[in-house]
Structure formats: C-alpha cells, structure tokens
C-alpha positions as CSV (number, residue, x, y, z in Angstrom):
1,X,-13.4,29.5,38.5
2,X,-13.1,28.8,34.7
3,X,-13.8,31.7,32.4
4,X,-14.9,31.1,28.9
5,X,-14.3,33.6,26.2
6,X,-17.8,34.3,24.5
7,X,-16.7,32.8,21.4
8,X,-15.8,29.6,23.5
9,X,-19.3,29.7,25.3
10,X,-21.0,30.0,22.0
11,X,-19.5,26.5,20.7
12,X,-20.2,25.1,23.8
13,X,-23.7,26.1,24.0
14,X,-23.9,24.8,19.7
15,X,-22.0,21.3,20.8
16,X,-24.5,20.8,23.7
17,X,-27.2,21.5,20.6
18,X,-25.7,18.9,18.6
19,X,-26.0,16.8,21.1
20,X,-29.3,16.9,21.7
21,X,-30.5,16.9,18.4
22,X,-27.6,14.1,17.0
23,X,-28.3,11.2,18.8
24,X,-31.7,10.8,16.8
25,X,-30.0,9.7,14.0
26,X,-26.9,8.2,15.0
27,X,-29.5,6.1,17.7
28,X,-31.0,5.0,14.7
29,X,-31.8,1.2,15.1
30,X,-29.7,-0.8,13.0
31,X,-32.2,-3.1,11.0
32,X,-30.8,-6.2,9.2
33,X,-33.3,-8.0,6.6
34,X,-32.1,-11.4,5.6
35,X,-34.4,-13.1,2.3
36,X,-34.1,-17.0,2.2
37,X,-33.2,-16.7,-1.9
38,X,-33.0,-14.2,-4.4
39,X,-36.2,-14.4,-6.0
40,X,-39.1,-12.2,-6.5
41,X,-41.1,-13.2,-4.2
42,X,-38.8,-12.1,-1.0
43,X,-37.8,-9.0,-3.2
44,X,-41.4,-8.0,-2.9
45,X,-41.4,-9.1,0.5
46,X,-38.3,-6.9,1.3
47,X,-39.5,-3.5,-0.6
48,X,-43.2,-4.0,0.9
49,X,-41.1,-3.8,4.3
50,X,-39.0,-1.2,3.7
51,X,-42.1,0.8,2.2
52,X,-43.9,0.6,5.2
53,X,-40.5,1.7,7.2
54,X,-40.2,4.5,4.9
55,X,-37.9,7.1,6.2
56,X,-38.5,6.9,9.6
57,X,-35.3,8.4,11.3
58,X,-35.4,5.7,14.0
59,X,-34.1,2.8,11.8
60,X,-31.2,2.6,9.4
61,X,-31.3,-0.8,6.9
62,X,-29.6,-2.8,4.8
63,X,-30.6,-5.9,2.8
64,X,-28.1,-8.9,3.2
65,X,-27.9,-11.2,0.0
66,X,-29.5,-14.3,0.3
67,X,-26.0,-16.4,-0.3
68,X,-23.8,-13.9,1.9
69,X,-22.3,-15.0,4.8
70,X,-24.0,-14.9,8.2
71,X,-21.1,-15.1,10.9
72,X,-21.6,-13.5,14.6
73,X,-19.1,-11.0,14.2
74,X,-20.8,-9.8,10.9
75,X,-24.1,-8.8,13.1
76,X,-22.0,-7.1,15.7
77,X,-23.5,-3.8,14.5
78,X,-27.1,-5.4,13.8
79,X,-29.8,-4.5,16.2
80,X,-32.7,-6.0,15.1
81,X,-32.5,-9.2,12.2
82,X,-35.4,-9.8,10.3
83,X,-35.5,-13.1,8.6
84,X,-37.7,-13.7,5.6
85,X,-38.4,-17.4,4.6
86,X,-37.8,-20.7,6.6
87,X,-33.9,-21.0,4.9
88,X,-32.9,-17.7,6.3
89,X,-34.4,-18.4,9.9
90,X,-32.3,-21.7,9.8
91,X,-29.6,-19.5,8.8
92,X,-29.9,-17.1,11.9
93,X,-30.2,-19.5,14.4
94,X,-27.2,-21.3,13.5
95,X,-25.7,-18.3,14.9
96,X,-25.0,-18.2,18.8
97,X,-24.6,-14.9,19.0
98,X,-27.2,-13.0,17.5
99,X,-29.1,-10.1,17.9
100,X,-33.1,-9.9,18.6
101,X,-34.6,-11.9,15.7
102,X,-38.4,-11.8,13.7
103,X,-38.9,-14.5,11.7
104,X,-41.2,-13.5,8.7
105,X,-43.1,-15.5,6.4
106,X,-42.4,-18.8,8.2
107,X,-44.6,-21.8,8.5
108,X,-45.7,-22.2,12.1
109,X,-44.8,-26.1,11.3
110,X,-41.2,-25.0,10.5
111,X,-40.4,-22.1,13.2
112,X,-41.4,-24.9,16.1
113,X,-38.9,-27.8,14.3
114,X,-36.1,-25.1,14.0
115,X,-36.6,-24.1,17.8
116,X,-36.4,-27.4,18.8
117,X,-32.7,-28.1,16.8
118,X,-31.5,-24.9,17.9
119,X,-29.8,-24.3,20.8
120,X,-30.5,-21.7,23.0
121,X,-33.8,-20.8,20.6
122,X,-36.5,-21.5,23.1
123,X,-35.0,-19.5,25.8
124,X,-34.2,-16.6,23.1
125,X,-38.1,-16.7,22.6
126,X,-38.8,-16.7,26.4
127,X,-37.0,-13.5,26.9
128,X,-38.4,-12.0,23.9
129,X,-35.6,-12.1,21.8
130,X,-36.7,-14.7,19.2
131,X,-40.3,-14.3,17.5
132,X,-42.4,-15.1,14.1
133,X,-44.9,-13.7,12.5
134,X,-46.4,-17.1,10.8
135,X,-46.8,-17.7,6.8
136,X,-50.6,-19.4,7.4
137,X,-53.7,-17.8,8.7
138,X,-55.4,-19.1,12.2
139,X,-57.7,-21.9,11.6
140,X,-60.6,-20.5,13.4
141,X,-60.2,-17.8,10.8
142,X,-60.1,-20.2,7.9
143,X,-63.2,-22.1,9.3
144,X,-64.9,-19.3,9.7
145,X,-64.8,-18.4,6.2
146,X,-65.8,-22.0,4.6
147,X,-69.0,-20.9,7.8
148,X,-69.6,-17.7,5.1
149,X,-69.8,-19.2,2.3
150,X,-71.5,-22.4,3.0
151,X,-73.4,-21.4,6.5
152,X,-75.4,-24.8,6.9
153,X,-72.0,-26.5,6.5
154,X,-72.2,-29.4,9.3
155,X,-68.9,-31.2,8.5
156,X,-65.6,-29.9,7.5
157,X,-63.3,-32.7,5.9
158,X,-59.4,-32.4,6.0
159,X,-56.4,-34.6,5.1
160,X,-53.4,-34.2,7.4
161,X,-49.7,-34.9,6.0
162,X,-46.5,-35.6,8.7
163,X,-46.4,-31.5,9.0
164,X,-49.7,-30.7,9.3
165,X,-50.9,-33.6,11.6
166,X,-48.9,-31.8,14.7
167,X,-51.7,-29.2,14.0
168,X,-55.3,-31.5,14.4
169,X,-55.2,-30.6,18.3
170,X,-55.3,-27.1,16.6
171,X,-57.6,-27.6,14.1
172,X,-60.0,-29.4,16.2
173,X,-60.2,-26.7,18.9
174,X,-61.3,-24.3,16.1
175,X,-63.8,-26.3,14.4
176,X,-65.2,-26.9,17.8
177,X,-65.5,-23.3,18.3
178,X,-67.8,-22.8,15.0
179,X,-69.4,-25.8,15.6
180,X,-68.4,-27.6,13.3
181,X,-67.5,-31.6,13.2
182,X,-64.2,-32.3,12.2
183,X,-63.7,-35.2,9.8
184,X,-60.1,-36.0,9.5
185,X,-58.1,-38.3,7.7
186,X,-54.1,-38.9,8.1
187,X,-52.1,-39.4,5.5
188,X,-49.2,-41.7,6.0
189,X,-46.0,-42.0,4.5
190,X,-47.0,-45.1,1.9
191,X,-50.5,-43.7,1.3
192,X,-52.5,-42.9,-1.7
193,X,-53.6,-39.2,-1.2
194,X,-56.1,-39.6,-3.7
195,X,-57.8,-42.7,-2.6
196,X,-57.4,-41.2,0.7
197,X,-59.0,-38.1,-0.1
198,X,-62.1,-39.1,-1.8
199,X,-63.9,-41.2,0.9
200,X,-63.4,-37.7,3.2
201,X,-64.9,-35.2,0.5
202,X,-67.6,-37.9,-0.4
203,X,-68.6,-37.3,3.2
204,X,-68.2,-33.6,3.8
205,X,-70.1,-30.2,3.7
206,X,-67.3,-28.2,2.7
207,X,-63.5,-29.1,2.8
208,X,-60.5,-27.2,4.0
209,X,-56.9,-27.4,2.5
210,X,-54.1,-27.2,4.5
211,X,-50.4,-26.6,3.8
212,X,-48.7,-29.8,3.4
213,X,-46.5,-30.6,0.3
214,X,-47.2,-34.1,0.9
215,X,-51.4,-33.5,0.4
216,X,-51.5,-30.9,-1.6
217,X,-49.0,-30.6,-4.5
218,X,-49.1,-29.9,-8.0
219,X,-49.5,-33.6,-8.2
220,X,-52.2,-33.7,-5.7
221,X,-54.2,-30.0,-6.2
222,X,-55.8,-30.9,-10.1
223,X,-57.6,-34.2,-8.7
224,X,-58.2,-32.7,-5.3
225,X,-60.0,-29.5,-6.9
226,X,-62.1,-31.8,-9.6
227,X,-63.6,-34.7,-6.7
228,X,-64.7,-31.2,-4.8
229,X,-66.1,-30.3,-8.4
230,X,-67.8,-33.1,-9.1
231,X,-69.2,-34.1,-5.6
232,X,-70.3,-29.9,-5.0
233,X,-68.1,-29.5,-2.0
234,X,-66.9,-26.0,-1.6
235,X,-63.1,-26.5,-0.8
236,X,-61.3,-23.3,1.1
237,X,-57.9,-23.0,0.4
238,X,-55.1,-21.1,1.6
239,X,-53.6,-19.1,-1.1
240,X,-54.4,-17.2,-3.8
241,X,-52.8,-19.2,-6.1
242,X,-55.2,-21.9,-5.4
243,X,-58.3,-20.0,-5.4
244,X,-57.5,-18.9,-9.3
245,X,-57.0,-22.4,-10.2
246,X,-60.2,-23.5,-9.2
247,X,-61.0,-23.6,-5.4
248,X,-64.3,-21.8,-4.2
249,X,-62.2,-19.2,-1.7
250,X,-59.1,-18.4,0.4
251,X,-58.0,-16.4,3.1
252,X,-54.1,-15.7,2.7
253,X,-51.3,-13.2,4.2
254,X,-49.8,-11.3,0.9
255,X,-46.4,-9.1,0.6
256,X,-48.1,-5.8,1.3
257,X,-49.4,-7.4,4.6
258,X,-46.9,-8.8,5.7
259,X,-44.4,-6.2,5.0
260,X,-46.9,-3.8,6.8
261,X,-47.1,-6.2,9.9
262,X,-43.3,-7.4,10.4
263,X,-42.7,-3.1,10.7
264,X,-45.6,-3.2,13.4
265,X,-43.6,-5.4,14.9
266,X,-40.3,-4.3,14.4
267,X,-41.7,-0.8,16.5
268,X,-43.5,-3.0,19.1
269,X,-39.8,-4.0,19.7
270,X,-38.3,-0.6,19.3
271,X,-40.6,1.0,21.9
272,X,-40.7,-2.1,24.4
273,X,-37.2,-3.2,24.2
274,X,-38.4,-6.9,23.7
275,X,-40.5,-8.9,20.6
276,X,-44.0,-10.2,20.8
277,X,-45.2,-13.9,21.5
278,X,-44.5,-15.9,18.1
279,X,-48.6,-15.7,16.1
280,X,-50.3,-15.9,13.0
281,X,-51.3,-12.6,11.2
282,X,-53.9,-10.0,12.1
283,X,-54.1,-8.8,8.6
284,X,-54.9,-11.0,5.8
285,X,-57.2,-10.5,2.3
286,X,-59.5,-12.7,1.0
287,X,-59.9,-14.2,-2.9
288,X,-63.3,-16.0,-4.4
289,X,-63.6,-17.6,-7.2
290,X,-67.4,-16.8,-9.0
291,X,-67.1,-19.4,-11.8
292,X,-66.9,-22.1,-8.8
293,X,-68.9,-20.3,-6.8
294,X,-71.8,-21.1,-9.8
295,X,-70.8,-24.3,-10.5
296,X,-71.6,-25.0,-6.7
297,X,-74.9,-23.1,-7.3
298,X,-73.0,-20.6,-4.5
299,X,-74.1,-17.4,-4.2
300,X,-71.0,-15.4,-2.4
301,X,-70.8,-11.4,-1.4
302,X,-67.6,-10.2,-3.3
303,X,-64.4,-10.9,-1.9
304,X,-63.9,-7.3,0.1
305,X,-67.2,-8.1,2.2
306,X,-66.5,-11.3,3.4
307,X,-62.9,-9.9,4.3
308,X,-64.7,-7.3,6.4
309,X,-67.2,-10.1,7.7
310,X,-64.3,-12.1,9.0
311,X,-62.5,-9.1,10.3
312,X,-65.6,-9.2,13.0
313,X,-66.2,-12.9,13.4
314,X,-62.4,-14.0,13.2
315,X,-59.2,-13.6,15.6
C-alpha cells in the first residue's frame, strides 16, 4: 500500500478541488456569432445578444467579422454558431462541417431556399442541429392585429410577390382562423404593382403588407400608403419603419427581442443537447400610428395594450 506524506495528501485533496470546481469554466460553451455585414443594425443585434448572455459562466464568445473567413477547421473549437442575417446563414452552410447552427433574423422565405441548395441542411435540421428563429411575425398574429384595430373588418386584401406567394397556403389558413376572407392578388414578374394593387384595396376592409421587395419597396410603399389613405383602408404593416411613414400599425421583432430570444434558444440547446424546430418569434412589440389612426376616423388603445391584447389572442 502507497503512503502519502501529509503534504502530498493535502495537494491531492486541493487538485481533486480543482477539479471539481474547474470544469465550470473551462466547459464553458464555445459560442460563435457571425453578422451578415458590418453595419449597425447587426451590431445592435450582436450586443442585444450578448446583453442577454451577460456573464453567464456557461458560455465563452466571440464575434467573427462579417468579411472573415469561415473555413471548417476555423470552427473546430466552436460549439454553437449563431448566424445573424440571411448572408451569414449562406455563409455557414456552405460549410460541411459545422457545428450546431441558429440562424437569426432570417426570413422564413430565405432559410427554406438555403435548405434546399445546401447539402446535408435538411438532415442537419432533422437532428436538431440546424434551426432559425424567423425575421417576420406569424400571420395569424399579424391578422389578428388588423381584427383590433378594425374589428368588423370582413376582407383582408394582400399582394403576393415570387417570395411571398410560397406563403398564401400560410396566409390563408390564418385568415381562415379569424374569419376573415382572404382577397389575394399575385404579382408577376411583368406586372404593374400599382395597377395591381389598387383594384385589391378598392375592395378591402383592411389590408396587410407583406415582405416582398418586389411589392413593397421604396418605389412601391409612398403610393401603396396614399390609395390606403385615400380609399380609408387601415393597412398593417410589418415594421416599424413603415408604421412612422404612414401605415395605421405593425407588429415587428426588434434587436432587444430578438437578442433576448436567440439566448432562449441558445440554453434550450445547452440544457437539451439539440436546437428547437425552425419558428417565428414569441416576443414581438407593437407600433401605431394616431395621425392615421384619425385620418381613418380610428379610434386605437395605445400601442402597449394592443401588444398585451395580442399576447392573449395570438400564437
């Protein structure tokens, strides 16, 4: 039998310590966050994340430039990738071998095209290694807010582009939820959007916007928000942006939300070993416009209670 000298049991018994209390940190999960450009918008994006991660001792992080070079053996020591933007997803799954992946702030439209040209990407999602937490908001949650603010609403118009016409099965479903008829027109690829448009607001309750560049642009959104105007259709849009240049209301995702949902996720992963189904956002906020909401003789709870409204009504 071995004999340890007192001295050796006592830095024995402080290595077994170490041992137990060490591996917290260097078990740390190695977080990767990769923004599709250097602009502000994915800087906020990044710091509302990292806020919400604070200095939790389970996760180490590091920010990858937007323009650095993504290679397999560079995510070697990455054990979680968190893609902001639709360029950085592309990015990632150009990569074979990659770790467990969250796609952020992605257009459903866009994470479904770049699983179908990757390789590999719709098994990664069936065994919960591939995810995205969607840029839009669900449409029964959009629907139900143009229901708030114009309740005896009987017919929602919509124009659909060649990215936003693979959601009408969608959009349909949701509207038929809330009971309301769907009036939709498609835009095709030699089509006037505003002749297009007009016949469809002429004929609606309320009108919803959808994001498609190829309906609404900054060509598009100025005649789009006066026909609404002019024929007093409340028109629900999907981003603040919109909302302050004229439309009635909009229910959006912002940086703080996101950021605060994407770490959700990111500890979903970390305790279950596997990422969530692909979805559109839990949280969300909600912006009105009162000078449109008068012009349309609307008469709309502020912005906070119809927020808390749809937290009840909508997924």
């Amino acid at each position: 039998m071995i004999k340890l000298h007192r001295a050796s049991r006592g830095r024995c018994l402080l290595a077994l310590w170490l041992l137990l209390v060490l591996p917290v940190q260097a078990m740390a999960a190695r977080l990767l966050l990769l923004p599709s450009e250097d602009q502000p918008l994915y800087r906020q994006l990044v710091e509302a994340l990292t806020v919400e991660l604070g200095d939790d001792s389970d996760w180490s992080w590091r920010v990858l430039d937007a323009d650095a070079e993504l290679s397999a053996s560079g995510l070697e020591q990455v054990d979680l990738l968190i893609t902001l933007g639709t360029r950085a997803t592309r990015r990632a799954l150009a990569v074979p071998e990659r770790p467990p992946t969250l796609s952020v702030f992605i257009p459903r439209n866009a994470f479904e095209v770049l699983l179908e040209a990757s390789p590999g990407a719709r098994e990664a999602q069936a065994e919960g290694r591939l995810s995205a937490l969607y840029l839009e908001q669900p449409f029964e949650r959009q629907l139900a807010l143009a229901k708030l603010i114009s309740p005896n609403a009987g017919t929602l118009g919509t124009v659909l582009g060649p990215r936003s016409i693979q959601d009408q099965a969608a959009l349909e479903q949701a509207a038929s939820r809330l009971q309301l008829d769907l009036l939709v027109s498609i835009l095709g690829p030699d089509a006037n959007p505003i002749q297009q448009l007009s016949p469809v607001i002429a004929s609606s309750d309320a009108f919803l916007a959808v994001p498609d560049s190829a309906v609404f642009n900054r060509r598009t959104a100025r005649w789009i928000l006066l026909m609404t105007l002019r024929q007093r259709i409340p028109l629900v849009a999907y981003s603040r942006r919109y909302v302050e240049a004229g439309a009635v209301a909009a229910v959006f995702s912002t940086t703080a939300t996101v950021g605060r949902e994407a770490a959700m996720r990111a500890r979903h992963w970390l305790a279950d070993g596997e990422l969530a189904a692909p979805s559109h956002p839990e949280l969300f906020e909600v912006s009105v416009n009162p000078t449109t909401a008068r012009s349309l003789r609307l008469t709309l709870p502020p912005a906070q209670a119809l927020a808390d409204q749809l937290r009840r009504l909508a997924p």
